[in-house]
C-alpha positions in Angstrom: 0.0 0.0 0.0 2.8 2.7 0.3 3.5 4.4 -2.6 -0.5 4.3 -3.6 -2.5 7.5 -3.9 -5.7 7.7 -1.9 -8.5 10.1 -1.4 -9.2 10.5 2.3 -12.7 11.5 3.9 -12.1 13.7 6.9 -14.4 13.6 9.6 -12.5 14.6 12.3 -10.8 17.6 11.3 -7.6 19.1 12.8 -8.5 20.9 16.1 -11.6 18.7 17.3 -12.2 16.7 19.4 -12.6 12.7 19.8 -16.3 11.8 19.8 -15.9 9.4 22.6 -12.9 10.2 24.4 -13.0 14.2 24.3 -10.1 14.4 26.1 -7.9 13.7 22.8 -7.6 16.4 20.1 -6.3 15.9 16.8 -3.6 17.9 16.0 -4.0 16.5 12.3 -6.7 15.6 9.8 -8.0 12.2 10.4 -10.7 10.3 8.4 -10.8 6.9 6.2 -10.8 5.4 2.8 -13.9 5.1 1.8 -13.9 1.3 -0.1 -11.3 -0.1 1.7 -13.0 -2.2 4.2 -10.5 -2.7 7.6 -10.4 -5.6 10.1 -12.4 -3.6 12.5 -15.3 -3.8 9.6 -14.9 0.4 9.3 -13.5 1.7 6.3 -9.5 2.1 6.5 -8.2 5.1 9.0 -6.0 7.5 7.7 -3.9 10.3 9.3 -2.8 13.2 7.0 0.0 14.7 7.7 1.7 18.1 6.2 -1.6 19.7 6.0 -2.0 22.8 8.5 -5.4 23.6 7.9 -8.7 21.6 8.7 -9.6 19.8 5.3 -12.8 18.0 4.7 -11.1 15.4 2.0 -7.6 15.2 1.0 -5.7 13.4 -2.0 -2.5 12.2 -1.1 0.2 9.2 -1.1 0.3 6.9 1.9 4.1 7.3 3.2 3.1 4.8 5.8 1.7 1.9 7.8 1.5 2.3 11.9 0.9 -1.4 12.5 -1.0 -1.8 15.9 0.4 -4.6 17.6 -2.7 -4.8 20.2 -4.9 -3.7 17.9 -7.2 -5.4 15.2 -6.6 -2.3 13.0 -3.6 -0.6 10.9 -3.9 3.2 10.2 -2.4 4.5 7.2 -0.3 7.7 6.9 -1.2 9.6 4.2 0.8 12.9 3.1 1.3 15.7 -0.4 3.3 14.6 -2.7 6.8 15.6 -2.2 6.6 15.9 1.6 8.0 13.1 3.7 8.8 12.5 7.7 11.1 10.1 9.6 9.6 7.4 12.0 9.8 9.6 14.7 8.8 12.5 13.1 5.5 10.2 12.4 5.2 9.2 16.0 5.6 12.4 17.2 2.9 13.9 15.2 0.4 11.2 15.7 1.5 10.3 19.6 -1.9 12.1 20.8 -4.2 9.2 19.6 -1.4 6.3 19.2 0.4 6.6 22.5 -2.7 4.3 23.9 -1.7 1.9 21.7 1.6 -0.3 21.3 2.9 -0.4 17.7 5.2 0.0 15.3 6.0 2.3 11.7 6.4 0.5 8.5 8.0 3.0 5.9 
């Protein structure tokens, strides 16, 4: 899947809040693949990074993978063309939501 081009829904934009757990605010688009069907039977999560600005969809490449490892579901990274972030930079950046969670960044 990295490399490929996808078109993200956003529904919950930078700056709001979690609908369940309001104590987490993304500090970067989040939304899904609409099509891609994930283990969780939701369509496929997706972060967006190197956007600054709340977006309602977003074309983009998937740069990559955060593999839950207690977790039934992956999220994909998705990001312009042209832009690109180290591991940590990744971790750093998505740590709000995925420090709850043990896993690991495939690139």
């Amino acid at each position: 899947m990295i490399g490929k081009y996808v078109n993200v829904t956003v529904d919950r934009p930078l700056g709001t809040h979690h609908p369940k757990h309001t104590n987490i605010v993304y500090n970067v688009n989040y939304g899904y693949v609409e099509g891609i069907v994930a283990p969780d039977g939701d369509y496929q999560d997706a972060y967006i990074l190197g956007v600054n600005e709340p977006v309602k969809e977003f074309y983009g490449k998937i740069i990559a993978i955060i593999h839950r490892l207690d977790d039934v579901e992956d999220k994909w990274v998705v990001a312009p063309d042209n832009v690109s972030f180290t591991k940590d930079e990744i971790m750093e950046l998505v740590k709000f939501q995925e420090k709850y969670f043990k896993s690991e960044i495939i690139m």
